[in-house]
N, C-alpha and C positions, 0 to 999 in steps of 0.2 A: 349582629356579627361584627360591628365596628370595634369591636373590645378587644378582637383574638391578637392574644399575644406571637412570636413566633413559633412557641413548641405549640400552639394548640395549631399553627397553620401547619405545621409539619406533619402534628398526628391525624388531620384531617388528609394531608397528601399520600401520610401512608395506608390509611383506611380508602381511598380510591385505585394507589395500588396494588392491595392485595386482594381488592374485590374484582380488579380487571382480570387480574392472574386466573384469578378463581372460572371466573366466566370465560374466559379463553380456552381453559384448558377443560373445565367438566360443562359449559353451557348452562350454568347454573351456580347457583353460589355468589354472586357479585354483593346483593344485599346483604346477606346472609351473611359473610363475612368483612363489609362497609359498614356497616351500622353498628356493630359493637366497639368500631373503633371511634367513629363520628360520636358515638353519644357519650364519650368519656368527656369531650369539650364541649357540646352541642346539646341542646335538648331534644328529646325524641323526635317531638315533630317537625325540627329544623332538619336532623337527620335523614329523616323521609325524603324531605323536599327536595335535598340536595342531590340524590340522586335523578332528578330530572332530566339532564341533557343527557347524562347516559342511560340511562334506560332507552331513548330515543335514539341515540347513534350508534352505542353498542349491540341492542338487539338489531337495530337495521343490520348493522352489521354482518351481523349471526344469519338474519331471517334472509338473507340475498345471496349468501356465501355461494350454496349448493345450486341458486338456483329455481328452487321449486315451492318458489312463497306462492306465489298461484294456487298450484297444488293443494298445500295445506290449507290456506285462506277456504279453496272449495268444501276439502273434507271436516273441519274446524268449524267453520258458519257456524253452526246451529249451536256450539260452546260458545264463539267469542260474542255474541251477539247478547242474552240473556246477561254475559256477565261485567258488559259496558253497563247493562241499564241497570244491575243492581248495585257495583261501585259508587257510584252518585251519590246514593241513595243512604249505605251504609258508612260512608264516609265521616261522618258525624260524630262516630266513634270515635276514630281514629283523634280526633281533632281535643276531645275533652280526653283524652288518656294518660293516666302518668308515667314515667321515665319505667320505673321498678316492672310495673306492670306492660309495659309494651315489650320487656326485654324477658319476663315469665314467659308472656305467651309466646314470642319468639323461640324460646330453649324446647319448651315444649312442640312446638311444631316441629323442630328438628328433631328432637329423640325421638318424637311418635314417628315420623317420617323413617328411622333408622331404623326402630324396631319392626315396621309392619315388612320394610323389605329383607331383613334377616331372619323373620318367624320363618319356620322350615314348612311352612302353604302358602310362601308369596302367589298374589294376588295375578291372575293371567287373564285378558278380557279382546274375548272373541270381537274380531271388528265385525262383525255380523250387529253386535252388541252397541254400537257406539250410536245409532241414529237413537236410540232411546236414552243413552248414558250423557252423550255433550252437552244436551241442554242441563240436566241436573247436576252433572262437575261445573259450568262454566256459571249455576248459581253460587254453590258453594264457595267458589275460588271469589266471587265478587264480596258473599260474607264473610269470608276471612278477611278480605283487603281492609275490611270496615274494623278488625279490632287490631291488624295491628302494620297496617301497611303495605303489607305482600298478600299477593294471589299465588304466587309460585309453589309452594308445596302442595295446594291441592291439583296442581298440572301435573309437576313432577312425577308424583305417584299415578297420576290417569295414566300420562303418555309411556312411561316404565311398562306398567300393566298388559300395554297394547303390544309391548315386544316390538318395537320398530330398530332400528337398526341407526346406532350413535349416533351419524350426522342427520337424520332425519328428525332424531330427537329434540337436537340443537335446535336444526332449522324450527321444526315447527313452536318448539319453546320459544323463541326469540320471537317469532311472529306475533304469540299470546301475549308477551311483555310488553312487544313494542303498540300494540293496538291497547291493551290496558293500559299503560299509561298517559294516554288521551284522557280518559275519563279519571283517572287516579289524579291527574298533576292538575287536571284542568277546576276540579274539586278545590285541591289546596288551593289555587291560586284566587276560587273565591272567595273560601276564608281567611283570605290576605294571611296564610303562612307563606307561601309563595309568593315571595315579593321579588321586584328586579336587581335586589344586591343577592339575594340565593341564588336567581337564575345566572349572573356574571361568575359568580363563585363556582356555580354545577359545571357552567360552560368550560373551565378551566381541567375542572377534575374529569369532563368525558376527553380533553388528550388525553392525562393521564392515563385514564382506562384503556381507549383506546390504542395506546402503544404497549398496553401489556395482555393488553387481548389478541395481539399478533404475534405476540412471544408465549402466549397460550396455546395459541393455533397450535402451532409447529409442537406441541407437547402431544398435544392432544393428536395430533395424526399419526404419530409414534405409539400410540395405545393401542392393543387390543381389546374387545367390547369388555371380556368377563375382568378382565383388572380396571376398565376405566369404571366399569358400576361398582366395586371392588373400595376406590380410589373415590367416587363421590359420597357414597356411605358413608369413609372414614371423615372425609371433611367434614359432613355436617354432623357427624359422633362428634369431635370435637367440639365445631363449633355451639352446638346446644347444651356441651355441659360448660361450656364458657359461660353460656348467657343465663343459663340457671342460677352458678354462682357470685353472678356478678347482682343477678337479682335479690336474690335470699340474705347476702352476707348487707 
């Protein structure tokens, strides 16, 4: 990273603030919309990496806001637990992956994510339901991490499902991100992608984030639920036909 010119430090600074934005205001969406900007100067898996401090300060953030990380951490256990130990494990992927293809399967996980909650039988799951369901989502979500970075779309869609009520969704999503990314970052950093000028560089872009995750906040408490699920759909409709065609052309 010793090369970056100044427009590539700029497109980097604004690829952290419109992922903060994002995360402020829907509790989701930070990578999602950070990483298509990061990898226009950055290679895929430097992009990953650099999301490090914030994943860590921003979910804290998130996961403490309401309160009730306790809470979640109890009812959670039995997802976040299966899907530490299979990150590690899948991570390997990630690490041999090329640019084109890390940015397909990103597009596609957002359209599939967009389409399953607009089919008119969205998905509704009985918390009666979830001691059998956590453990087999919180595998999932660690196989995904393994192709292309993120666990989050396979949370998103569980915790949607469960019908919990916006700020609980936040909380306990930021909870999920901020404990995966112990095993996600801790991974990279064995196979020296995660070096100590990435980590100076992330530690810079979580103020960034973090001052625009508080000007998210304040968006987001101004929502009602059916326009904010409404409001994240559209985001990642967009964002996945971004990274479709950024992949293919």
């Amino acid at each position: 990273m010793n090369d970056l010119d100044l427009l590539s430090i700029l497109v980097i600074a604004v690829g952290f603030a419109v992922g903060g934005l994002a995360k402020g205001t829907f509790g989701l969406g930070m990578p999602f919309l950070a990483l298509p900007v990061l990898v226009t100067v950055l290679p895929y898996q430097t992009a990953v990496a650099l999301m490090l401090v914030p994943s860590f300060t921003a979910n804290f953030q998130q996961a403490v806001r309401k309160g009730v990380w306790r809470q979640n951490l109890r009812r959670y256990r039995w997802l976040l637990m299966p899907m530490l130990v299979v990150i590690p494990l899948t991570v390997q992927i990630l690490i041999q992956i090329e640019q084109e293809t890390g940015l397909l399967i990103l597009g596609l996980i957002s359209l599939t994510f967009v389409a399953t909650q607009v089919f008119p039988v969205q998905p509704i799951i009985n918390v009666a339901r979830e001691k059998v369901l956590n453990p087999i989502v919180g595998i999932a979500a660690g196989l995904l991490c393994g192709l292309s970075g993120l666990y989050g779309p396979v949370l998103i869609v569980y915790l949607l499902a469960l019908r919990i009520p916006k700020d609980e969704f936040v909380s306990a999503l930021a909870l999920m991100y901020f404990l995966g990314a112990f095993a996600l970052y801790g991974s990279l950093a064995v196979a020296s992608i995660l070096t100590l000028e990435v980590a100076a560089v992330s530690a810079i872009g979580a103020i960034i984030i973090g001052l625009m995750i508080l000007i998210g906040q304040r968006i987001r408490d101004r929502l009602d639920e059916e326009r904010y699920r409404k409001l994240v759909l559209g985001l990642l409709f967009l964002v996945g036909c971004d990274l479709m065609r950024r992949a293919l052309v």
